[in-house]
mmCIF file as Biopython writes it, N, C-alpha, C and O atoms, coordinates in Angstrom:
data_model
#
loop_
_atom_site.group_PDB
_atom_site.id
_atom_site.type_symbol
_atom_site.label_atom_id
_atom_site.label_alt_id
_atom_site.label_comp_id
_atom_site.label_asym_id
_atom_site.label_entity_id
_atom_site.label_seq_id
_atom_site.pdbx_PDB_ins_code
_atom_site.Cartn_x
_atom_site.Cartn_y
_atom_site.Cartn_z
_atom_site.occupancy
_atom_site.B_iso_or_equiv
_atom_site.auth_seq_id
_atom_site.auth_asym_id
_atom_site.pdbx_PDB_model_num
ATOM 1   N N  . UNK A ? 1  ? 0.831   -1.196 0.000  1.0 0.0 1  A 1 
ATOM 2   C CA . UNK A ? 1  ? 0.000   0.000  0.000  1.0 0.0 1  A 1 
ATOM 3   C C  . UNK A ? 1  ? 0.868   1.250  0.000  1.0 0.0 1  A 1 
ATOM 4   O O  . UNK A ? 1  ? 1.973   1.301  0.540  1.0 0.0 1  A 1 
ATOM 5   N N  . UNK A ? 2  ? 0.333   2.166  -0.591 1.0 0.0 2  A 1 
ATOM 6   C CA . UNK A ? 2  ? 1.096   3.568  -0.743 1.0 0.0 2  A 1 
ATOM 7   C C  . UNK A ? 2  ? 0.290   4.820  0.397  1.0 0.0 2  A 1 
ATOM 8   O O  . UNK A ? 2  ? -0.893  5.094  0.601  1.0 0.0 2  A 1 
ATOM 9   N N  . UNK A ? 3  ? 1.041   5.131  0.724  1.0 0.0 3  A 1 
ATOM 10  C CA . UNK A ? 3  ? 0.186   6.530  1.329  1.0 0.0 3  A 1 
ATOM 11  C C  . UNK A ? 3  ? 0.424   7.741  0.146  1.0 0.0 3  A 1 
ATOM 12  O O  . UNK A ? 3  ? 1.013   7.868  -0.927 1.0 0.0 3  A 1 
ATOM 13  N N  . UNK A ? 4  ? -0.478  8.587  1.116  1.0 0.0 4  A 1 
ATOM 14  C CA . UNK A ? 4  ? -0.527  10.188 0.190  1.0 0.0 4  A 1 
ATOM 15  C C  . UNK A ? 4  ? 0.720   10.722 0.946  1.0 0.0 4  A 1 
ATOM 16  O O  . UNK A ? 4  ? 1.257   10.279 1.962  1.0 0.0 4  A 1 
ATOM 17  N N  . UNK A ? 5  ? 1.074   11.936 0.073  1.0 0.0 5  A 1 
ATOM 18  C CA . UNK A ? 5  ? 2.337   12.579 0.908  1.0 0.0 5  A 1 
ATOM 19  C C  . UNK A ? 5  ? 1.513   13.902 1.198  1.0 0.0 5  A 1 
ATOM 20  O O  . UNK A ? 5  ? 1.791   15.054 1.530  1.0 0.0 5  A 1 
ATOM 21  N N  . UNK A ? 6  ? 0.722   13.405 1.002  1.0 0.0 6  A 1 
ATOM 22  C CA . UNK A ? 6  ? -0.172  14.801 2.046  1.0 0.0 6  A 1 
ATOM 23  C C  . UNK A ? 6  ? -1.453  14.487 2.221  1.0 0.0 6  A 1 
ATOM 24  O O  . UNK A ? 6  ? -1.791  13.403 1.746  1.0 0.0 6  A 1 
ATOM 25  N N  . UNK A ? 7  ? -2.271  15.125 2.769  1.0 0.0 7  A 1 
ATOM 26  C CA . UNK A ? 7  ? -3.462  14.489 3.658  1.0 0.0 7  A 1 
ATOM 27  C C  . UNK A ? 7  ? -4.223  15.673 3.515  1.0 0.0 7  A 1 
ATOM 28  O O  . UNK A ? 7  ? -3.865  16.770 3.944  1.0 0.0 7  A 1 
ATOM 29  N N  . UNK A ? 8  ? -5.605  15.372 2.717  1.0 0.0 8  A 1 
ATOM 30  C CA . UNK A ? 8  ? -6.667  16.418 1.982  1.0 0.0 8  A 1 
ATOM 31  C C  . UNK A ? 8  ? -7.706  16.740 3.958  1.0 0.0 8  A 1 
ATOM 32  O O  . UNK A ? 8  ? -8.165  16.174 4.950  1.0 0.0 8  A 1 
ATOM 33  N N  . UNK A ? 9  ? -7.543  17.685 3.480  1.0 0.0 9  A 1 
ATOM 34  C CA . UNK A ? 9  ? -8.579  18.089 4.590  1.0 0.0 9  A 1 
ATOM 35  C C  . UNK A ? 9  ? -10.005 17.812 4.323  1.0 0.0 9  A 1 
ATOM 36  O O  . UNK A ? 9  ? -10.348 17.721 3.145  1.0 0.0 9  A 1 
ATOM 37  N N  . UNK A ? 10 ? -11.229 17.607 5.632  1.0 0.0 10 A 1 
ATOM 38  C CA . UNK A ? 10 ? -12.319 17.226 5.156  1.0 0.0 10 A 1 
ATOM 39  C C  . UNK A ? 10 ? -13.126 18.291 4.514  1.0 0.0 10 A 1 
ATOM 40  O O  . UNK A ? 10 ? -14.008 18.099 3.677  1.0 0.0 10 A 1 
ATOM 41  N N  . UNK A ? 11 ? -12.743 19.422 4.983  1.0 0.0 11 A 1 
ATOM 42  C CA . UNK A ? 11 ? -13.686 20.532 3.846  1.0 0.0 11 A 1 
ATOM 43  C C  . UNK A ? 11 ? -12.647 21.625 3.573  1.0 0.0 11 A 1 
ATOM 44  O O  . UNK A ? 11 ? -11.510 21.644 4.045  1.0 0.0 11 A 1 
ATOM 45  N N  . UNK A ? 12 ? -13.225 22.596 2.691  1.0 0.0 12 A 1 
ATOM 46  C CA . UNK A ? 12 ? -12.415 23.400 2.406  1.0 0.0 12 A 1 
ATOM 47  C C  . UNK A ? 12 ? -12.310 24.608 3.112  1.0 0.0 12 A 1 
ATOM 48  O O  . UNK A ? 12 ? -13.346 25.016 3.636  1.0 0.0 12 A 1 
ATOM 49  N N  . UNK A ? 13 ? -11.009 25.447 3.275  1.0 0.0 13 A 1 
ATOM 50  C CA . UNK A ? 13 ? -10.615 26.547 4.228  1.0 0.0 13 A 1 
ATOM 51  C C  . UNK A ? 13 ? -11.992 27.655 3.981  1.0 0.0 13 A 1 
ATOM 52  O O  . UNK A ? 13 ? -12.754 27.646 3.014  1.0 0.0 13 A 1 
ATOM 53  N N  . UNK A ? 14 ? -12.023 28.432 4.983  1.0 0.0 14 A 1 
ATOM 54  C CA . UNK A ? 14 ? -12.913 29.505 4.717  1.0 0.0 14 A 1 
ATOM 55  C C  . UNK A ? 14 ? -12.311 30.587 5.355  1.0 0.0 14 A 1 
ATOM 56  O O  . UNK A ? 14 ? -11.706 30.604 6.427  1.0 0.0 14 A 1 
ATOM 57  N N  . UNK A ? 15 ? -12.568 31.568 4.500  1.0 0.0 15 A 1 
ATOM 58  C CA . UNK A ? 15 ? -11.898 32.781 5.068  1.0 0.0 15 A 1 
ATOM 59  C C  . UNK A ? 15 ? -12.036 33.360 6.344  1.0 0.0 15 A 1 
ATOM 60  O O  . UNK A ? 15 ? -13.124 33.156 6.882  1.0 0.0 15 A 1 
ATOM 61  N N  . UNK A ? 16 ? -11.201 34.041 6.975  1.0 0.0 16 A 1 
ATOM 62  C CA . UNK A ? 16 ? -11.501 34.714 8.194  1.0 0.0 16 A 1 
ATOM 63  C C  . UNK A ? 16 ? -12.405 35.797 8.205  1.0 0.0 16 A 1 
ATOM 64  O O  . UNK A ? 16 ? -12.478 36.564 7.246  1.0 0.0 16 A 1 
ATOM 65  N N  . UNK A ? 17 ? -13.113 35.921 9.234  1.0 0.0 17 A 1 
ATOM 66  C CA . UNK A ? 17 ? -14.446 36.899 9.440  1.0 0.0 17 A 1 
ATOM 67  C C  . UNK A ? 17 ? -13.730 38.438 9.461  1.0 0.0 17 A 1 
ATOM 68  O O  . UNK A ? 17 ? -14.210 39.506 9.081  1.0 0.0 17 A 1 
ATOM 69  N N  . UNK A ? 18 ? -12.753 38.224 9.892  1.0 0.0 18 A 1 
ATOM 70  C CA . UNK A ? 18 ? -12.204 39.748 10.228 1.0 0.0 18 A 1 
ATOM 71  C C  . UNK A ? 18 ? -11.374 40.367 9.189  1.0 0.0 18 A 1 
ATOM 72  O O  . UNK A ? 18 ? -11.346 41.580 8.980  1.0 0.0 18 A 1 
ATOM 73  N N  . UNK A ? 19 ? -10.625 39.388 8.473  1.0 0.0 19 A 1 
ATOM 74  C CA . UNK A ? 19 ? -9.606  39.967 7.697  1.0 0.0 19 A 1 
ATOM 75  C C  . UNK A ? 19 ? -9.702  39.483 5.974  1.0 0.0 19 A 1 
ATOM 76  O O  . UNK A ? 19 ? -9.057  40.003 5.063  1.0 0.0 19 A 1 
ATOM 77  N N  . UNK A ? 20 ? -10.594 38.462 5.859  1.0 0.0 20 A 1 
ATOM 78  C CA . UNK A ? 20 ? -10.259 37.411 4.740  1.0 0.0 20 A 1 
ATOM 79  C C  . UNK A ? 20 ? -9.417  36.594 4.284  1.0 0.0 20 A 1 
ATOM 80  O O  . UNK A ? 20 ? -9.390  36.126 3.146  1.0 0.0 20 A 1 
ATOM 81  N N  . UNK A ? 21 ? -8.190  36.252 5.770  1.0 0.0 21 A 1 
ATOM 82  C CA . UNK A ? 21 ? -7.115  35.561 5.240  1.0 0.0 21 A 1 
ATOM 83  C C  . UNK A ? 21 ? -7.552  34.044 5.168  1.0 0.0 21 A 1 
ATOM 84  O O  . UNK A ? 21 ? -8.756  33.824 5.300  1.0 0.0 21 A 1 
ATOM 85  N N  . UNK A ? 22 ? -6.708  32.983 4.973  1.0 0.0 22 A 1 
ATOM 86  C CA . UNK A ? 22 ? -7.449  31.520 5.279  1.0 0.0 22 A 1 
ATOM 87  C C  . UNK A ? 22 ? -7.099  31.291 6.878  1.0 0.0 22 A 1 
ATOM 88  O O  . UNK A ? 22 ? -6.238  31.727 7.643  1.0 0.0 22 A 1 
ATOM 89  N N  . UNK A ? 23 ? -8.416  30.218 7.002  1.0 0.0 23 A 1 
ATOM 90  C CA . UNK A ? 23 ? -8.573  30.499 8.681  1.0 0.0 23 A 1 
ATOM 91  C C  . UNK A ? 23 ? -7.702  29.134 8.970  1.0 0.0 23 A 1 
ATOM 92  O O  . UNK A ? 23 ? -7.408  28.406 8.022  1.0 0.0 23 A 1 
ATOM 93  N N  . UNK A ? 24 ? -7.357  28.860 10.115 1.0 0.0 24 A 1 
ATOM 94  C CA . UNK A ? 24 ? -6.704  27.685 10.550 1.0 0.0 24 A 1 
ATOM 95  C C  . UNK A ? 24 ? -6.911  26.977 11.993 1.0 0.0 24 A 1 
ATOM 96  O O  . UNK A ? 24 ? -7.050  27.624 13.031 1.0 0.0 24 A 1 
ATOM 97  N N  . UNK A ? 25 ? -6.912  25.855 11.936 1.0 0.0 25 A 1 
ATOM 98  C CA . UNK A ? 25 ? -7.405  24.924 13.103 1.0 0.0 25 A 1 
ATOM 99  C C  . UNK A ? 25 ? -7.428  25.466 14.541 1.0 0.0 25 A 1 
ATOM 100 O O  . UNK A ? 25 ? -8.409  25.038 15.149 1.0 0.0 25 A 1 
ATOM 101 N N  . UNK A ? 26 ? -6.705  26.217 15.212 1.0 0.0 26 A 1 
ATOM 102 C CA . UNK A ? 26 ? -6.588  26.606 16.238 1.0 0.0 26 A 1 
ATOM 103 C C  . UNK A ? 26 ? -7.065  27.970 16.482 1.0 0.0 26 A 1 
ATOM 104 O O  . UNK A ? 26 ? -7.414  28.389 17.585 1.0 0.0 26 A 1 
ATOM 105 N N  . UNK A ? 27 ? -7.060  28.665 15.349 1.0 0.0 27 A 1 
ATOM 106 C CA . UNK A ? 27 ? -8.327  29.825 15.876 1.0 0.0 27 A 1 
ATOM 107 C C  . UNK A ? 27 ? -9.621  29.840 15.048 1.0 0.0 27 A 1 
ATOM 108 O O  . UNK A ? 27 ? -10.331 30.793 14.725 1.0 0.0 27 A 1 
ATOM 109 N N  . UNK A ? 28 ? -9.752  28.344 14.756 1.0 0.0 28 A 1 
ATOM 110 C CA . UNK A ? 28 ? -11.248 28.397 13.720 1.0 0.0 28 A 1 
ATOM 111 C C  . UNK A ? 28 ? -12.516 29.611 14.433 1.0 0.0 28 A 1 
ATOM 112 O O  . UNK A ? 28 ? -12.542 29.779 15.652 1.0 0.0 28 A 1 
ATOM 113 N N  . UNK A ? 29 ? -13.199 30.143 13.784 1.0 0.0 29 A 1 
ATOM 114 C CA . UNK A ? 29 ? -13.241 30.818 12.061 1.0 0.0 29 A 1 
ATOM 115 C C  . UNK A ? 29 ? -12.258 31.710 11.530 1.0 0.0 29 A 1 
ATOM 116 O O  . UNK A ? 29 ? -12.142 32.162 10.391 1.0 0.0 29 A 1 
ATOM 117 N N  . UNK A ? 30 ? -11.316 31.945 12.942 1.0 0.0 30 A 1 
ATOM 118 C CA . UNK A ? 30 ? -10.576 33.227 12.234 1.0 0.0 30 A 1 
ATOM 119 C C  . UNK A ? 30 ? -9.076  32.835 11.558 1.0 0.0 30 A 1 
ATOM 120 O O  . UNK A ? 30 ? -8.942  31.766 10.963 1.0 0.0 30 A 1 
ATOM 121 N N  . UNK A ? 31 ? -7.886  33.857 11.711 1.0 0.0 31 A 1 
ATOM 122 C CA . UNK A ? 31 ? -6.643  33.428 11.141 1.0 0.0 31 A 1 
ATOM 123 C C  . UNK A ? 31 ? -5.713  33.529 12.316 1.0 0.0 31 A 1 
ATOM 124 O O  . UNK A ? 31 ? -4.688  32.858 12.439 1.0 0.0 31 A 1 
ATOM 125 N N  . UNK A ? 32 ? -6.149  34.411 13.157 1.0 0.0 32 A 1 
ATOM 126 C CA . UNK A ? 32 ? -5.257  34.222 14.037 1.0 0.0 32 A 1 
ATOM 127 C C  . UNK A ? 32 ? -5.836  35.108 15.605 1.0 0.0 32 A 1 
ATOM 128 O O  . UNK A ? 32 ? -6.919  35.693 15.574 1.0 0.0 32 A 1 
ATOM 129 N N  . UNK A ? 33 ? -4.967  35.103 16.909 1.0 0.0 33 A 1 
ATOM 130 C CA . UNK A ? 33 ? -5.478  34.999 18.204 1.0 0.0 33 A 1 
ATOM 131 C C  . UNK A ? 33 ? -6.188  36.628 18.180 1.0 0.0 33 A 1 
ATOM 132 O O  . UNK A ? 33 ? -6.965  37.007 19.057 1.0 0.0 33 A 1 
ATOM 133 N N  . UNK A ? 34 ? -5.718  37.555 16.907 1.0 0.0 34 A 1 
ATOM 134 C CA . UNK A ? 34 ? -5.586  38.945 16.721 1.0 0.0 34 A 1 
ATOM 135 C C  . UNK A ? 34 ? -7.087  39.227 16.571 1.0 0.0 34 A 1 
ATOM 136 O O  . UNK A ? 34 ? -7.875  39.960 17.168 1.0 0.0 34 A 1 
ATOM 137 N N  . UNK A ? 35 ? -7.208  38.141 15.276 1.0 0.0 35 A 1 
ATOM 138 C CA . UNK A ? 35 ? -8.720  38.880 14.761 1.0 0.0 35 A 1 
ATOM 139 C C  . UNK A ? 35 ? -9.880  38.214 15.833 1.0 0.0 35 A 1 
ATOM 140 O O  . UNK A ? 35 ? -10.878 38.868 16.135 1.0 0.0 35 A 1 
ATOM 141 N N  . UNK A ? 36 ? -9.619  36.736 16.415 1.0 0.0 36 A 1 
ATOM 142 C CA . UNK A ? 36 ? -10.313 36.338 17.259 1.0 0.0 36 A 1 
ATOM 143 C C  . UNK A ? 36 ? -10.519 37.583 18.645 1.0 0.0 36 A 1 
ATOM 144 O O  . UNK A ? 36 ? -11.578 37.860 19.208 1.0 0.0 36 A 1 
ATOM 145 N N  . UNK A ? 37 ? -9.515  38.007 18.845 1.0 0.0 37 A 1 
ATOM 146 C CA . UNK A ? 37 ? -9.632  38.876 20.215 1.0 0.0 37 A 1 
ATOM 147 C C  . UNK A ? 37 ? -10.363 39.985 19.361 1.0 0.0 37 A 1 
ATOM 148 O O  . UNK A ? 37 ? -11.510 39.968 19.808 1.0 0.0 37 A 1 
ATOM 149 N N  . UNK A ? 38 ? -10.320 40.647 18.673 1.0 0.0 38 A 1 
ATOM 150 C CA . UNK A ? 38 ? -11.191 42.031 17.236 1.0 0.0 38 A 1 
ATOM 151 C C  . UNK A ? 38 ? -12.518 41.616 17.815 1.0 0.0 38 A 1 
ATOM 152 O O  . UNK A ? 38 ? -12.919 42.185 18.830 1.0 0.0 38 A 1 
ATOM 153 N N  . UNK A ? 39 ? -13.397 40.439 17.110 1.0 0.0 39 A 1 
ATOM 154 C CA . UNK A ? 39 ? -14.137 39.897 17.721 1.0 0.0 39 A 1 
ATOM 155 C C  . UNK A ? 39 ? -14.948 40.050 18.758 1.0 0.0 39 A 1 
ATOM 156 O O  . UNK A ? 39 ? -15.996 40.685 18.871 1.0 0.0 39 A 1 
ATOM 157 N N  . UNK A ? 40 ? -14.249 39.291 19.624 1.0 0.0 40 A 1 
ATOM 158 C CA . UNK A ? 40 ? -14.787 39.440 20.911 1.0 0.0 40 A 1 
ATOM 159 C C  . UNK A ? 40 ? -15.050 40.474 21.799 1.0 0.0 40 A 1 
ATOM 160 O O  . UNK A ? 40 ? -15.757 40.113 22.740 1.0 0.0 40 A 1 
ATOM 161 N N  . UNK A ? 41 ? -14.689 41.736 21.815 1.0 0.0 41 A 1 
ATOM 162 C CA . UNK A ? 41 ? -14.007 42.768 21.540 1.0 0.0 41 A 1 
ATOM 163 C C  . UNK A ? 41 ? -15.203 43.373 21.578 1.0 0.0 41 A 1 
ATOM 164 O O  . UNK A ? 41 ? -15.837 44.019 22.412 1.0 0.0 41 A 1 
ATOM 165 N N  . UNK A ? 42 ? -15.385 42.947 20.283 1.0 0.0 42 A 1 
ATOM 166 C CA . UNK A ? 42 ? -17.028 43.245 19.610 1.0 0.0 42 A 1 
ATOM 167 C C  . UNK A ? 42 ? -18.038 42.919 20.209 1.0 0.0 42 A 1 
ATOM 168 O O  . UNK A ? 42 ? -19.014 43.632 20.440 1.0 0.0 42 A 1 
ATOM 169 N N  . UNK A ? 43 ? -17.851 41.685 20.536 1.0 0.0 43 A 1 
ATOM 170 C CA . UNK A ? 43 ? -19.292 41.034 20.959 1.0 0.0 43 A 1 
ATOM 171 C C  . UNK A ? 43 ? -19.232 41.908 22.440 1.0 0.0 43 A 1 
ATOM 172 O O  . UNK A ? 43 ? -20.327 42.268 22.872 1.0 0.0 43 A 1 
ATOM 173 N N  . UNK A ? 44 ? -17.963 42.283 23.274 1.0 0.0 44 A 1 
ATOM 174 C CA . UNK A ? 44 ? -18.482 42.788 24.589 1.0 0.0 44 A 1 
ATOM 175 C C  . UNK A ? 44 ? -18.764 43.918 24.701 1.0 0.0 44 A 1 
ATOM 176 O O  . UNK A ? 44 ? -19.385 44.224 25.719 1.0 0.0 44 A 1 
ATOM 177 N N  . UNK A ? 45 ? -18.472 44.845 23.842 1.0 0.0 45 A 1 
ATOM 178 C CA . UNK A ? 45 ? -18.710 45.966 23.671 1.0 0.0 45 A 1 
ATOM 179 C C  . UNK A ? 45 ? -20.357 46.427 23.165 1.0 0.0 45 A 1 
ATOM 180 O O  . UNK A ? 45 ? -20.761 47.577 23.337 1.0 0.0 45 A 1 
ATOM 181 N N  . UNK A ? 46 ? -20.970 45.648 22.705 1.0 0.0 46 A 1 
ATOM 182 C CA . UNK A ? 46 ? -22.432 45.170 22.255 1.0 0.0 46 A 1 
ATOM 183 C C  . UNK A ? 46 ? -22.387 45.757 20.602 1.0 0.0 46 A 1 
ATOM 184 O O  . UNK A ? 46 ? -23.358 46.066 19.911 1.0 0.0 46 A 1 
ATOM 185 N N  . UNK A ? 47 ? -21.203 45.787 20.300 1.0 0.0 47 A 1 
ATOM 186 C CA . UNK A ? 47 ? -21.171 46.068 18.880 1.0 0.0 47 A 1 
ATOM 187 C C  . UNK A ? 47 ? -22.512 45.723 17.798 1.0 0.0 47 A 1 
ATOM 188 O O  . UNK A ? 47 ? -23.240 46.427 17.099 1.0 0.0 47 A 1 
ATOM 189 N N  . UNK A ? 48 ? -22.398 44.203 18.082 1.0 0.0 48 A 1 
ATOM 190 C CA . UNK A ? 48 ? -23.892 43.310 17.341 1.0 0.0 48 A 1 
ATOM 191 C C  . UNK A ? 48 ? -24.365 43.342 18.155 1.0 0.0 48 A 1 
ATOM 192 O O  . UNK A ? 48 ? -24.058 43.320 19.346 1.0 0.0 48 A 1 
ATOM 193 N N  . UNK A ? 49 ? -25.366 43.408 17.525 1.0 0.0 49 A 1 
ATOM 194 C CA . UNK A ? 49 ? -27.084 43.825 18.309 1.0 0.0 49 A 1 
ATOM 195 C C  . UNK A ? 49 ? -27.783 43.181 17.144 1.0 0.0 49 A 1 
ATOM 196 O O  . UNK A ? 49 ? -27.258 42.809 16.095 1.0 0.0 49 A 1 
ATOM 197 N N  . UNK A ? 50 ? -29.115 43.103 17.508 1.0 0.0 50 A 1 
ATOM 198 C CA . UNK A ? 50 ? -29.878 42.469 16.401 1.0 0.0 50 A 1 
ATOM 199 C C  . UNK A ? 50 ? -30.897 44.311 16.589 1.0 0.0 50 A 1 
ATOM 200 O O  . UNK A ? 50 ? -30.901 45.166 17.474 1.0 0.0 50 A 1 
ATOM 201 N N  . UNK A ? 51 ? -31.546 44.191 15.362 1.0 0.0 51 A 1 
ATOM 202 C CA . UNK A ? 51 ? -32.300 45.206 15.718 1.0 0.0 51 A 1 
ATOM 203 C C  . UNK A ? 51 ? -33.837 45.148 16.092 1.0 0.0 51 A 1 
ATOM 204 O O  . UNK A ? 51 ? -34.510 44.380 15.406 1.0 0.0 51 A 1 
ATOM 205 N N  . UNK A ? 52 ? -34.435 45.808 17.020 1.0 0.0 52 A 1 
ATOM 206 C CA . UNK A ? 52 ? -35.313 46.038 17.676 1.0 0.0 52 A 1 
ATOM 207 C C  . UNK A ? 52 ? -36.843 46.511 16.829 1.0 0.0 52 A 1 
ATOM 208 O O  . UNK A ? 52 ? -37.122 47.658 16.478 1.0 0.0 52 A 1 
ATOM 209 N N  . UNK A ? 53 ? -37.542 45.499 16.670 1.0 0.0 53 A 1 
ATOM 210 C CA . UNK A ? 53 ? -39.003 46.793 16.030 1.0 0.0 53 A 1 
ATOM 211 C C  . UNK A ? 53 ? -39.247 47.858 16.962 1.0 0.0 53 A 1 
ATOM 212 O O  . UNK A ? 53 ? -38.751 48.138 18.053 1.0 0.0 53 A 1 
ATOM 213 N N  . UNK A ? 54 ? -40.024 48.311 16.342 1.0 0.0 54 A 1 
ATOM 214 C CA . UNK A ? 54 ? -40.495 49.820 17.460 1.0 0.0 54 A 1 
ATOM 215 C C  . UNK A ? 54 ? -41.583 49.149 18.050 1.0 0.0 54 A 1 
ATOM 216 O O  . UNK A ? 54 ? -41.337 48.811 19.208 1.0 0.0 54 A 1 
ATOM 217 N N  . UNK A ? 55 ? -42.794 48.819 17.611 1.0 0.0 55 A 1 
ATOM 218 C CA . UNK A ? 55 ? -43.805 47.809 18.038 1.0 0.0 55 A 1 
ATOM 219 C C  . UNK A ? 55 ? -43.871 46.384 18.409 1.0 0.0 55 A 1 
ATOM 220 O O  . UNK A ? 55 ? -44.393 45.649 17.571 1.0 0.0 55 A 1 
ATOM 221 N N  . UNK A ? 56 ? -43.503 45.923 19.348 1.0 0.0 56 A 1 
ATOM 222 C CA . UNK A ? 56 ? -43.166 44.940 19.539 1.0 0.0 56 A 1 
ATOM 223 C C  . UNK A ? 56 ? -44.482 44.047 19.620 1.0 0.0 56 A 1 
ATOM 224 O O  . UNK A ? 56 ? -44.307 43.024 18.957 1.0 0.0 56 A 1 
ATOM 225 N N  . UNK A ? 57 ? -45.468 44.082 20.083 1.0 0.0 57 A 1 
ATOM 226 C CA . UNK A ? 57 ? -46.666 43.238 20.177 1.0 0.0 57 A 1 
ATOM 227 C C  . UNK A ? 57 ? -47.251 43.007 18.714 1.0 0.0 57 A 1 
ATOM 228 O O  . UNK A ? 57 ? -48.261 42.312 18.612 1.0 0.0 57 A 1 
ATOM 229 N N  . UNK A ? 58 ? -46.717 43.508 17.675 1.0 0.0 58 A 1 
ATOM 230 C CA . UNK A ? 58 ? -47.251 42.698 16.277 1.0 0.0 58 A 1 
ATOM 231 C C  . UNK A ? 58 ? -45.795 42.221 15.873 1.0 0.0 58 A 1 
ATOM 232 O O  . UNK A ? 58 ? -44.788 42.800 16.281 1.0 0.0 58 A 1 
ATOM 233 N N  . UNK A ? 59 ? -45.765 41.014 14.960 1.0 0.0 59 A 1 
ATOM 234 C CA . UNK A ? 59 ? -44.774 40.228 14.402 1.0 0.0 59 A 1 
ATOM 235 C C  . UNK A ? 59 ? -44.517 40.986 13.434 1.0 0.0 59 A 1 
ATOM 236 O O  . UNK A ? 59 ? -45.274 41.941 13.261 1.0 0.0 59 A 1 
ATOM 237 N N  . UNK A ? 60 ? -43.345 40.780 12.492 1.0 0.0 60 A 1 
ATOM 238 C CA . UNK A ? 60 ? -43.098 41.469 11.461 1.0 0.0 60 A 1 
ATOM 239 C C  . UNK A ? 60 ? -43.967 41.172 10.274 1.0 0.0 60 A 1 
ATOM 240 O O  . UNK A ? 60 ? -44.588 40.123 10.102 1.0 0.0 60 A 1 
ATOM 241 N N  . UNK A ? 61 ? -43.942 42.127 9.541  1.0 0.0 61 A 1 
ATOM 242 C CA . UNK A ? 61 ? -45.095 41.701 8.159  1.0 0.0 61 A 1 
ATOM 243 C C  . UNK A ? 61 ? -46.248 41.554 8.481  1.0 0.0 61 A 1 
ATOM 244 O O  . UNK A ? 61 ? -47.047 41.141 7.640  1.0 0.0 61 A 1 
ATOM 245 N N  . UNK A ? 62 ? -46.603 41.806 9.602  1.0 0.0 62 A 1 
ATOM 246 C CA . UNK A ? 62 ? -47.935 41.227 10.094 1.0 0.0 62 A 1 
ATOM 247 C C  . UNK A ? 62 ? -48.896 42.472 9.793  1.0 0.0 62 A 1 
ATOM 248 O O  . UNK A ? 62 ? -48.676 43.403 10.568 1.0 0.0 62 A 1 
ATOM 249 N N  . UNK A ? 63 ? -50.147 42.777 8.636  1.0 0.0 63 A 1 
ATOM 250 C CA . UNK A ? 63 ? -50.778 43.873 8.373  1.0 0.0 63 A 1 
ATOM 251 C C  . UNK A ? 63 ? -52.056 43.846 9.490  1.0 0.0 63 A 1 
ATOM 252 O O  . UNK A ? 63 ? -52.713 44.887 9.507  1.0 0.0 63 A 1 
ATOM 253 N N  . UNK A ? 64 ? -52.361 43.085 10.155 1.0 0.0 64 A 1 
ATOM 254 C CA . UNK A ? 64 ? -53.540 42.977 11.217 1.0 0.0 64 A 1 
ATOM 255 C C  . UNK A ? 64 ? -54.286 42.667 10.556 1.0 0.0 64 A 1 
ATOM 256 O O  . UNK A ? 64 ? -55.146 43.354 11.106 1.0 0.0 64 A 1 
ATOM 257 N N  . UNK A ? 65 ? -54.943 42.088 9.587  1.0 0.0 65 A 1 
ATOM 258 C CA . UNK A ? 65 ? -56.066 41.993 8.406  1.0 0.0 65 A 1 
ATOM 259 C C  . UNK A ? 65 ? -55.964 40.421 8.555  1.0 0.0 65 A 1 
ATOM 260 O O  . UNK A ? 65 ? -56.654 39.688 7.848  1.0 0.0 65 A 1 
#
């Protein structure tokens, strides 16, 4: 039997959220500890937010009809 001299990964790289470089195993999604800390950063600062209706007791799209 022969081996491979290299070993295919099971899916393919995806870019980093912060920068677009390719991301790698130890700071998956990002590229490195930099953009992971960017990030988080974010999230504590309340950067993302989802946004708020003004009316909250009707659903969205909802015409009352």
């Amino acid at each position: 039997m022969t081996q491979k001299a290299s070993i295919e990964p099971l899916r393919k790289p995806h870019p980093c959220p912060e920068c677009g470089r390719p991301s790698n195993r130890e700071n998956y999604p990002f590229c490195s500890d930099r953009c992971r800390d960017l990030d988080l950063s974010r999230w504590l600062k309340g950067s993302y937010s989802i946004p708020v209706a003004e009316d909250e007791s009707k659903p969205d799209g909802f015409d009352g009809e």
